[in-house]
C-alpha positions as CSV (number, residue, x, y, z in Angstrom):
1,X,-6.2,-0.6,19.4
2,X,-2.5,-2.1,19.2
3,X,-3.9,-5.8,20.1
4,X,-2.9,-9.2,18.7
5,X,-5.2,-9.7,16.0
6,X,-6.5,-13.7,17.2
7,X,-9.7,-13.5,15.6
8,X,-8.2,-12.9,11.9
9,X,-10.5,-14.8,9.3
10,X,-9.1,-17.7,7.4
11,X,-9.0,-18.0,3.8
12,X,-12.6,-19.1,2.3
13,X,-12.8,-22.2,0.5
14,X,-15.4,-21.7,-2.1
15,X,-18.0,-25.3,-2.6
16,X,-20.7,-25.4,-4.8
17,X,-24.2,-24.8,-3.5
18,X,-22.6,-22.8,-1.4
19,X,-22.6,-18.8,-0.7
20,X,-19.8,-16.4,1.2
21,X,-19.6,-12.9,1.2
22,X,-17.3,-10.8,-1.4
23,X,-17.0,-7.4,-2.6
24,X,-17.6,-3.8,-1.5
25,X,-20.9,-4.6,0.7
26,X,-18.5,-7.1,2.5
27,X,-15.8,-5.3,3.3
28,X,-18.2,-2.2,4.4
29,X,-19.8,-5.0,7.0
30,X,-16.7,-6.0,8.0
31,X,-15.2,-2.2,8.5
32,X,-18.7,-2.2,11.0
33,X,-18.0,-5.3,12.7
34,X,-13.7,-3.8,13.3
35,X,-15.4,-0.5,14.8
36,X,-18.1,-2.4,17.0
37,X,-16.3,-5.6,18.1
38,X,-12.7,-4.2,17.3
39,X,-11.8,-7.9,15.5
40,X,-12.7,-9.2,11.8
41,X,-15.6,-10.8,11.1
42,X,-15.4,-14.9,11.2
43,X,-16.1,-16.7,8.0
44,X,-19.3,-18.0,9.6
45,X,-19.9,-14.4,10.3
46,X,-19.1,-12.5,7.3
47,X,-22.4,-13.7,5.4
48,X,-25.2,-12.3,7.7
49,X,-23.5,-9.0,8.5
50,X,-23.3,-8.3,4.5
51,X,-27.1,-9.2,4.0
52,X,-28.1,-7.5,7.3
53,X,-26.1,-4.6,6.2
54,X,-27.2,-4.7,2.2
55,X,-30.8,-4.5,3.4
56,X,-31.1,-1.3,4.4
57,X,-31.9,2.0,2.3
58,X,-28.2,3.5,2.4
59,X,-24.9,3.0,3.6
60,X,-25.3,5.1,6.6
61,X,-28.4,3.4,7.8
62,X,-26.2,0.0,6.8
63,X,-23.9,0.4,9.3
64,X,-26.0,2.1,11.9
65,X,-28.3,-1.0,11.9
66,X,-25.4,-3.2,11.9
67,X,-23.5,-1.5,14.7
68,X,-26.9,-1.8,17.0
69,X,-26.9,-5.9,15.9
70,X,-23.4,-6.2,16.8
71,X,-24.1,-4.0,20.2
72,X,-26.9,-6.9,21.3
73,X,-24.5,-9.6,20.8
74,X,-23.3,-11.7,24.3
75,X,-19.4,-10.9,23.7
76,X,-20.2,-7.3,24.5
77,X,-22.6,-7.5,27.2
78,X,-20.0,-5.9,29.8
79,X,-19.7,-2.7,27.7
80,X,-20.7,0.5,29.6
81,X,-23.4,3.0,28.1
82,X,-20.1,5.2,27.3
83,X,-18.4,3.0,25.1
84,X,-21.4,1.6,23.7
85,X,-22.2,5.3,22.4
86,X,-19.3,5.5,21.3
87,X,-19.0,2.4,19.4
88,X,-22.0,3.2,18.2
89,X,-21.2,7.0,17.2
90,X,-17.8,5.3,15.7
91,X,-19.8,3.2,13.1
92,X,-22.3,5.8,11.8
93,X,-19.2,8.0,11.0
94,X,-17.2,5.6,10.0
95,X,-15.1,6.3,11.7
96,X,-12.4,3.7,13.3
97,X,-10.6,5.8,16.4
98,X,-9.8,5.4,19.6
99,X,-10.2,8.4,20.5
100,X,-13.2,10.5,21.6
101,X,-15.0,12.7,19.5
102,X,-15.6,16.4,19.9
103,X,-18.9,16.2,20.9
104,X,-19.1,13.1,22.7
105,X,-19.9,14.8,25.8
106,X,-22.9,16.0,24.2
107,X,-24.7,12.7,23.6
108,X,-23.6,11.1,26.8
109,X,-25.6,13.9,28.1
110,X,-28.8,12.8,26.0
111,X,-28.3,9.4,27.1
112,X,-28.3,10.6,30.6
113,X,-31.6,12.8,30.2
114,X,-33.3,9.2,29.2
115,X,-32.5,8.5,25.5
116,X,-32.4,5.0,24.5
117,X,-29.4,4.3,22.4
118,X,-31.5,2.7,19.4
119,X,-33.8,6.0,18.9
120,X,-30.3,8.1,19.7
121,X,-28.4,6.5,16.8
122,X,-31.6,6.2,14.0
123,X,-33.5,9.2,15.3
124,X,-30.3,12.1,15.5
125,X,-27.3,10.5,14.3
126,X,-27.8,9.0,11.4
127,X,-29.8,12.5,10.0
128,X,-26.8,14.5,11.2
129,X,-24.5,12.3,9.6
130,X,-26.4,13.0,6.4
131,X,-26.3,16.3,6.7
132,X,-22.7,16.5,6.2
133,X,-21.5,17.4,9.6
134,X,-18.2,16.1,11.3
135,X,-17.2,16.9,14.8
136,X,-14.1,15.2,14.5
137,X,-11.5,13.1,11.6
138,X,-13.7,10.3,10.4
139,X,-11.7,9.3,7.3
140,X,-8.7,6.3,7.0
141,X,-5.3,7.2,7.0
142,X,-5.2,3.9,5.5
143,X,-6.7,1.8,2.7
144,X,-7.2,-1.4,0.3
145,X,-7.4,0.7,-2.8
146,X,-4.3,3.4,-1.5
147,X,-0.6,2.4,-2.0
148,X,1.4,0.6,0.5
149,X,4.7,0.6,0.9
150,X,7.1,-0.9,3.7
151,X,10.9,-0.7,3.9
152,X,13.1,-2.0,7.1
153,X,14.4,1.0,9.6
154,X,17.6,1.3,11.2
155,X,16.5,-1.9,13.8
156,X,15.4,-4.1,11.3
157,X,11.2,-2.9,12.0
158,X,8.9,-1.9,9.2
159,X,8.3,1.5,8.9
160,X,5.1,1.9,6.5
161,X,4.1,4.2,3.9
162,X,0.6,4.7,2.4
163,X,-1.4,7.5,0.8
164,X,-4.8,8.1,3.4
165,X,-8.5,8.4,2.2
166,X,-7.3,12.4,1.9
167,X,-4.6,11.5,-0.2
168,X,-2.0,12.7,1.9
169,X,0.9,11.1,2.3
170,X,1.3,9.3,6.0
171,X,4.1,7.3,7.9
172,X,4.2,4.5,10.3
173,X,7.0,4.1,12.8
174,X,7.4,1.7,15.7
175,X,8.6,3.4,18.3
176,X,11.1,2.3,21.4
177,X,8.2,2.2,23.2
178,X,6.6,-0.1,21.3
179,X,4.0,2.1,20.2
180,X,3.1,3.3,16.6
181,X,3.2,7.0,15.1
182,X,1.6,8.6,12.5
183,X,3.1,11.1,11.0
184,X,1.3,13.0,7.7
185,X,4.8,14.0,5.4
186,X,2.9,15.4,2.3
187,X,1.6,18.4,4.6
188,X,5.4,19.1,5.2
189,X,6.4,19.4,1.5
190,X,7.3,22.9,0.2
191,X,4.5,23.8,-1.7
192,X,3.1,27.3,-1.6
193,X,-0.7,25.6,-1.5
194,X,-2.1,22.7,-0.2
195,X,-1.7,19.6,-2.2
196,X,-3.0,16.4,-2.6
197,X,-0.6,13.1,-3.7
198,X,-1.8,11.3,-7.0
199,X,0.9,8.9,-7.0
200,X,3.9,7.4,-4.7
201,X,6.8,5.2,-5.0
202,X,9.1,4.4,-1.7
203,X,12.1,1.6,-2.0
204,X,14.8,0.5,-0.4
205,X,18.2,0.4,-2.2
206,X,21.0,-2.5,-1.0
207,X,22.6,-0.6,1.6
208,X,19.6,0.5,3.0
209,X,19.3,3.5,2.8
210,X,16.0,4.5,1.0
211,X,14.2,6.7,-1.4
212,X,10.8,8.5,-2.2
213,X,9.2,10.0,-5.1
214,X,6.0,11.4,-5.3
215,X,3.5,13.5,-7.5
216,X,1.7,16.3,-5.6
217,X,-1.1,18.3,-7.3
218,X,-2.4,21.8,-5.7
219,X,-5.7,21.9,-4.0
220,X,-8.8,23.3,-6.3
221,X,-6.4,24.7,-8.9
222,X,-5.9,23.7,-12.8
223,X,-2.3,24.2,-12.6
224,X,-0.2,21.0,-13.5
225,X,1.4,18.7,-10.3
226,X,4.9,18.9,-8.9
227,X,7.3,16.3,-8.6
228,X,9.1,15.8,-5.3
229,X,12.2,13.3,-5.0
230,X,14.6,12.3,-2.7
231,X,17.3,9.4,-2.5
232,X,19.9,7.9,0.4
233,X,17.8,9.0,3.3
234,X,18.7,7.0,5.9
235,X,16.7,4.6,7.7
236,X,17.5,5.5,11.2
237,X,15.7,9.0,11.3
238,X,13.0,9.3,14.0
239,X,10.0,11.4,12.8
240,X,11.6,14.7,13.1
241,X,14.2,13.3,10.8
242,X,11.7,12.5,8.2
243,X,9.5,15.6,8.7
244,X,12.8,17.9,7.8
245,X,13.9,15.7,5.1
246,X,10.1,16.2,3.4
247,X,10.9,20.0,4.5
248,X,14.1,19.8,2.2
249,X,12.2,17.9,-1.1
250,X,12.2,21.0,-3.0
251,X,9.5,20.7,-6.3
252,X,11.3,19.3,-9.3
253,X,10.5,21.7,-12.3
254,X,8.8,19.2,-15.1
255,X,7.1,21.9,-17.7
256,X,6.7,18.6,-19.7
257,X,3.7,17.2,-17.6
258,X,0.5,19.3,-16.8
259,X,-1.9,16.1,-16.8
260,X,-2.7,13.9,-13.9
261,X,0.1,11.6,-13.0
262,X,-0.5,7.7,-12.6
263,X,2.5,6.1,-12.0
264,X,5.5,7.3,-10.3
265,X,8.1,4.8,-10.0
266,X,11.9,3.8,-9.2
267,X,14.1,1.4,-11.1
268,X,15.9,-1.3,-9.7
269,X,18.2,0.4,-6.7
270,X,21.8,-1.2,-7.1
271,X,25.1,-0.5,-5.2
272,X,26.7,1.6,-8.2
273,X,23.4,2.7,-10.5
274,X,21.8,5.8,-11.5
275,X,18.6,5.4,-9.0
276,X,16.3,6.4,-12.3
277,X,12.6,7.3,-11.9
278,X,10.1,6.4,-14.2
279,X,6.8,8.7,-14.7
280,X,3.7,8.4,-16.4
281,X,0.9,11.0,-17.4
282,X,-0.4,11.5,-20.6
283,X,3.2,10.3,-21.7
284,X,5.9,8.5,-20.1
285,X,9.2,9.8,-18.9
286,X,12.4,8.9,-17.0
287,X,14.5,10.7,-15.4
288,X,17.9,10.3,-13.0
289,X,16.5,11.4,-9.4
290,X,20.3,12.0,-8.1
291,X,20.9,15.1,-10.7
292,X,18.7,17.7,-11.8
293,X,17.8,17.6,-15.7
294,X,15.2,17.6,-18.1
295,X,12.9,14.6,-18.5
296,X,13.7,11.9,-21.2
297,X,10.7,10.5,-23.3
298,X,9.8,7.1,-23.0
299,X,10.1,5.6,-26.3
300,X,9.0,1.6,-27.2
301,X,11.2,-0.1,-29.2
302,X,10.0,-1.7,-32.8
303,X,6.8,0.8,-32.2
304,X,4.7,-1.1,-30.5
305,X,4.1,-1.9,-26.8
306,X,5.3,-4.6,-24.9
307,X,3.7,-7.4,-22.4
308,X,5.9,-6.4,-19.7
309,X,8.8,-3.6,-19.0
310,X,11.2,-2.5,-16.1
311,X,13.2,0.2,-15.7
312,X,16.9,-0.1,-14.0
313,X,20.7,-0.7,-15.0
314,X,22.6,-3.2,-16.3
315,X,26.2,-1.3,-16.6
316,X,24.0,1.6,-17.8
317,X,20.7,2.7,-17.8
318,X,18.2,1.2,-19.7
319,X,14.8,-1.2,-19.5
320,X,13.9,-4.8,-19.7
321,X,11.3,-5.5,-22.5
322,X,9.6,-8.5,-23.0
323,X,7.8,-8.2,-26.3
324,X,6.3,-9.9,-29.5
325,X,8.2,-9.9,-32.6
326,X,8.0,-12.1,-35.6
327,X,10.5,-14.6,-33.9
328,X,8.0,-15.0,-30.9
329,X,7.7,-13.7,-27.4
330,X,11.7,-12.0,-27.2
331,X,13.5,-10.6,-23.0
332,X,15.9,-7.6,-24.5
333,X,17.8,-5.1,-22.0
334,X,18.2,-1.5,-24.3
335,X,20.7,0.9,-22.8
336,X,18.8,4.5,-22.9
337,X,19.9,7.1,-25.4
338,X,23.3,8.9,-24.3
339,X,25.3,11.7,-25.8
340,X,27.6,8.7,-27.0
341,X,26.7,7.1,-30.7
342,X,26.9,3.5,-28.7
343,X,24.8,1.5,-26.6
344,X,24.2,-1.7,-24.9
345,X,21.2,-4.5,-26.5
346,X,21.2,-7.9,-24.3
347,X,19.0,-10.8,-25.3
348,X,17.5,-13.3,-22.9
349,X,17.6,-17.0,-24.4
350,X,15.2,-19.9,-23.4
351,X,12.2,-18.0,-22.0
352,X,9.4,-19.9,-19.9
353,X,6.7,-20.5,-22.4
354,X,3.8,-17.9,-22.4
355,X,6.6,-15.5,-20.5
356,X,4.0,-12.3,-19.6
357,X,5.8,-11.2,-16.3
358,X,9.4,-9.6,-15.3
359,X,10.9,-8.2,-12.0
360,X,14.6,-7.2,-11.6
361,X,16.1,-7.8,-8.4
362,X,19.5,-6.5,-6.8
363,X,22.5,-9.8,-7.6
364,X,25.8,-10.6,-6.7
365,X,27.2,-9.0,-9.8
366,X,27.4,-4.8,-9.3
367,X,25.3,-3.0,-11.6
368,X,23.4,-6.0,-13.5
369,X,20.4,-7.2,-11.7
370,X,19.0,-10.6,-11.7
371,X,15.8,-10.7,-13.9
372,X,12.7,-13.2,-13.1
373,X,10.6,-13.7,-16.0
374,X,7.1,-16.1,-15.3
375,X,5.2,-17.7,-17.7
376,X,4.3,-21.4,-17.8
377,X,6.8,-21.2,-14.9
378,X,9.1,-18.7,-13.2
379,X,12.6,-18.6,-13.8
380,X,16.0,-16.3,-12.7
381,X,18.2,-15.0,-14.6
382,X,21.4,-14.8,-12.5
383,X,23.9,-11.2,-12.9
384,X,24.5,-11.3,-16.5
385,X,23.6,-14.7,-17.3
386,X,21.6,-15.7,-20.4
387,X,20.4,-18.9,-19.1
388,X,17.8,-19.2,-16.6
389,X,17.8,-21.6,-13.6
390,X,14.5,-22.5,-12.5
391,X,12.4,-21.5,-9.7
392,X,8.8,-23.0,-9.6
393,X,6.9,-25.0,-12.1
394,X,4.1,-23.1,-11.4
395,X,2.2,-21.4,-14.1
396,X,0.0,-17.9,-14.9
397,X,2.0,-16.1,-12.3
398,X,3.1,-12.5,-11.7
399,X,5.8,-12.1,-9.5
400,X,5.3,-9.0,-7.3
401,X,8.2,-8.9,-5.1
402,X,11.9,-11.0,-3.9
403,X,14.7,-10.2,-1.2
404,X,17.8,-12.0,-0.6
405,X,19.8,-11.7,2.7
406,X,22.3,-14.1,4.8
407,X,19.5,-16.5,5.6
408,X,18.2,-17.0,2.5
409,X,16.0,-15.9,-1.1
410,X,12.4,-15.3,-0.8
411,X,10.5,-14.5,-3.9
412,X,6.2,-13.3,-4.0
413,X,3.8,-14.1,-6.8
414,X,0.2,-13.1,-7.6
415,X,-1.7,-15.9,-9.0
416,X,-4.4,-14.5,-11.0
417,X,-7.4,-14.8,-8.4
418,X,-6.4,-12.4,-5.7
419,X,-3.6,-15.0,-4.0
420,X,0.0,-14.1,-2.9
421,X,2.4,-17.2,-2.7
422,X,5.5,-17.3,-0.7
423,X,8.6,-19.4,-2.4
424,X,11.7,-19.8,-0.2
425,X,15.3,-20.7,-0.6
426,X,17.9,-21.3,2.0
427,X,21.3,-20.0,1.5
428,X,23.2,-22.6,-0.7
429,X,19.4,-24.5,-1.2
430,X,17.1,-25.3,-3.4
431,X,13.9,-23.5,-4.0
432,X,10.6,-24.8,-1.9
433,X,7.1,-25.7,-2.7
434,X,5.2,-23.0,-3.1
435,X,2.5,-21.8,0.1
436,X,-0.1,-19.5,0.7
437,X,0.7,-16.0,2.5
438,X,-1.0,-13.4,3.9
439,X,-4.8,-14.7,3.2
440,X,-6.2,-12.9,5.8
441,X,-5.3,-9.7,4.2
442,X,-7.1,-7.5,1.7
443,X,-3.7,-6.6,0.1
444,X,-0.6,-6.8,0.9
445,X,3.1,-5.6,0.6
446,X,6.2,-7.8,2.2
447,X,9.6,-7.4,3.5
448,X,11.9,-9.7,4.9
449,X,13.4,-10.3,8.1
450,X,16.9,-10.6,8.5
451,X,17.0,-11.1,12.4
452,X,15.7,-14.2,12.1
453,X,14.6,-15.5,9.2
454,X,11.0,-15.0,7.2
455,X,8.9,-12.4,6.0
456,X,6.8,-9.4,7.7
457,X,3.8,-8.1,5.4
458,X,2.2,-5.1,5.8
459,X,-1.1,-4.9,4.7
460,X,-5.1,-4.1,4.9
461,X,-7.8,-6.5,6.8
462,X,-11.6,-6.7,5.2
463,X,-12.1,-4.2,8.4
464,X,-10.2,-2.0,7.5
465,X,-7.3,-2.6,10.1
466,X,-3.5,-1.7,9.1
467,X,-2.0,-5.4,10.3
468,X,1.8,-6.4,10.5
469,X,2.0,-10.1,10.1
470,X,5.0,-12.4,10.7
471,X,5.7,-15.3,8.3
472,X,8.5,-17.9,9.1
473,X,10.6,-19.2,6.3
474,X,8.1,-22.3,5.9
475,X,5.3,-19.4,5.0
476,X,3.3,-20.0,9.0
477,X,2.5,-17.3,10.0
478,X,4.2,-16.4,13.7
479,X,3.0,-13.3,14.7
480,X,0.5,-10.3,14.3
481,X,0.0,-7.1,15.7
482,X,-2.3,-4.1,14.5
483,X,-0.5,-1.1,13.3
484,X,-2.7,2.1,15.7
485,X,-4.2,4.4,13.5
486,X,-5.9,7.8,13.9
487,X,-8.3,9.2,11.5
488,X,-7.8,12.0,9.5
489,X,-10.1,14.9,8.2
490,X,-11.4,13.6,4.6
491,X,-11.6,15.6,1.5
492,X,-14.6,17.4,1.5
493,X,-13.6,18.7,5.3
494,X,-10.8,19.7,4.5
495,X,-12.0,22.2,1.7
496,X,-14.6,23.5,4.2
497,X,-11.1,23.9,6.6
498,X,-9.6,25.7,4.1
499,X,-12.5,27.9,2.7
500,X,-13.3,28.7,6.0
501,X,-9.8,30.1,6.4
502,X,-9.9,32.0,3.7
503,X,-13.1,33.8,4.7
504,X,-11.2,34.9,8.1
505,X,-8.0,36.3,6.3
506,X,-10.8,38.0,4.4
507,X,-12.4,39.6,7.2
């Protein structure tokens, strides 16, 4: 399934009086039409397949009836039987695979003895999908709603990161063959039961090497979640490489949280800074992931809590905090506590009006970042500068992500609605209007390209397909390829797996 995606949809341009398909019922249609037709429903499409697909009793029978609409159109009328069965099998699983279920012999045998593939699909496997049986993986390794992450390997490729519909933890590598693996990390963690991941953070410091931190719970047990770190890995390890360094990530001991964790996150990686992780349960804590120690509470300054924070160094460690106070909307950097009676407070001057955003960003300067702040525009504050230079005079923004390399600056923002703009700077330049990137995608995370200018994103289609898209520095998109997947066994499967095993070591 490693095609060039051709058939991507374009952005929909909303009119009144008229109608276009959004939310969940849409994107299960479209998951339908990625298994059936193996491309994204059309704009012109999108519409019919919902309603088709919302009129039925259940999601099962949804897709089932969907998959047989799709099956009857002219653009598959030189399938075979097999691969319309299997098509066919593929949706009422939902299952998106290339490969061929366990018991696929089975019902090419049915077909054989006479079966029509309409009674087939309504009459047995749609009841056995209800009854809770699974032959074979069904669920997505990955998804919209998961996290995402992409950093740049040791040739300049993305190698991806997300958390599956099993919430494991997987990886995507292009290989030299030009071929995708998927390898599942979390399951080689040293954990002495199986564990599910409640939250992930992978970045990528300056000299790019990179570093993980995740939250792992046990399987069906009360006891509190383990955290598992790791820092300078290189980026040229192959999958064994990675599969011994997750072998090596040894359970950090945190007495301190027994809730569910929802946040695990870096700080700013800079050539010279304590890489500090920042971690979030039923309190907040931070931590320095090179050194073993106890966690630090998260405390707000003034008491109250701030419109935006971020955690990283500037000489020391500390965080950004853009807050109210009774002179108005104030940017201050606070050193954290040390052993020392002495610390470090820097104010930001001239803020963008309504300022509700910050992201730090590696700068010239060792140790001291370069802070965007958006409000009624986005701004930069260069190293240790006070004084912003502007960026775009574009307003209700959140910027979500920058890079700077030889080429040039690149800097992401959210706009509110669901839309990711691209703003570029040449090396030396000034910073360029604003364009639209990655519309095609349900969500998206970026990276840029060194090797010849522009941005890769990473991200999820309305099907349901992992896509790598390439983006030239003038935000047109040059490129696309669909990252392979393979399903994996979903929760509930996986507890029948495990119970089953139990019962044997029993016996």
């Amino acid at each position: 399934m490693s095609v060039l995606m051709t058939s991507a949809p374009v952005a929909q341009v909303r009119k009144w009086g008229g109608a276009s398909a959004s939310g969940a019922l849409s994107f299960a249609a479209a998951r339908v039409a990625r298994i059936v037709l193996q491309r994204e429903p059309m704009a012109s499409e999108a519409l019919s397949w919902t309603t088709l697909y919302s009129c039925q009793g259940d999601a099962v029978r949804g897709r089932s009836e969907l998959a047989l609409h799709l099956l009857a159109r002219p653009e598959l009328a030189e399938l075979d039987v097999k691969e319309r069965l299997l098509r066919a099998y593929n949706a009422v699983f939902d299952r998106y695979d290339s490969s061929q279920p366990a018991d696929m012999a089975y019902w090419r045998s049915q077909l054989s003895a006479g079966r029509e593939l309409p009674a087939l699909v309504r009459q047995e496997l749609v009841p056995l999908y209800e009854s809770g049986y699974r032959s074979s993986p069904c669920a997505a390794p990955a998804m919209a709603r998961s996290p995402l992450f992409v950093v740049r390997d040791g040739s300049g490729l993305p190698l991806v990161f997300t958390v599956g519909a099993n919430r494991s933890l997987y990886m995507f590598r292009r290989t030299p063959f030009g071929r995708w693996s998927q390898t599942d990390l979390s399951g080689m963690l040293p954990l002495n039961q199986p564990g599910k991941v409640q939250a992930l953070d992978v970045q990528q410091a300056p000299d790019g090497t990179i570093a993980v931190a995740l939250a792992v719970a046990p399987w069906g047990s009360a006891a509190g979640p383990t955290l598992h770190v790791a820092v300078g890995i290189s980026n040229h390890l192959d999958e064994a490489g990675w599969v011994e360094v997750m072998r090596g990530m040894a359970p950090r001991q945190v007495p301190e949280v027994q809730d569910d964790v929802t946040r695990i996150s870096f700080g700013l990686l800079q050539s010279g800074a304590v890489p500090m992780v920042l971690v979030t349960a039923a309190h907040t804590w931070y931590f320095n992931a090179a050194m073993d120690g106890p966690l630090m509470a998260w405390e707000e300054q003034d008491g109250g809590d701030p419109v935006a924070s971020a955690v990283g160094s500037y000489r020391v460690p500390g965080a950004w905090r853009l807050s109210d106070t009774a002179a108005g909307r104030t940017l201050r950097f606070n050193s954290f506590a040390r052993a020392a009676a002495w610390g470090i407070a820097i104010d930001y001057q001239n803020l963008p009006r309504r300022a509700s955003s910050l992201h730090l960003a590696p700068s010239n300067v060792p140790n001291v970042p370069d802070v965007f702040v958006a409000g009624e525009s986005i701004v930069v504050y260069r190293g240790g500068q006070s004084v912003p230079q502007p960026v775009a005079n574009i307003g209700g923004a959140c910027v979500v992500w920058s890079e700077a390399n030889s080429v040039g600056e690149y800097l992401a923002y959210g706009d509110g609605s669901g839309g990711l703009w691209l703003v570029c700077r040449k090396q030396g330049g000034h910073w360029g209007m604003p364009v639209p990137i990655a519309s095609t995608l349900v969500m998206a995370t970026l990276m840029a390209a060194p090797n010849y200018g522009g941005v890769h994103a990473i991200g999820v289609t309305p099907g349901g397909a992992l896509a790598w898209l390439r983006f030239n520095s003038d935000g047109a998109q040059v490129g696309a390829e669909e990252i392979t997947q393979a399903a994996v066994w979903d929760d509930e499967a996986q507890e029948v797996q495990r119970a089953a095993r139990v019962a044997r070591s029993v016996a």
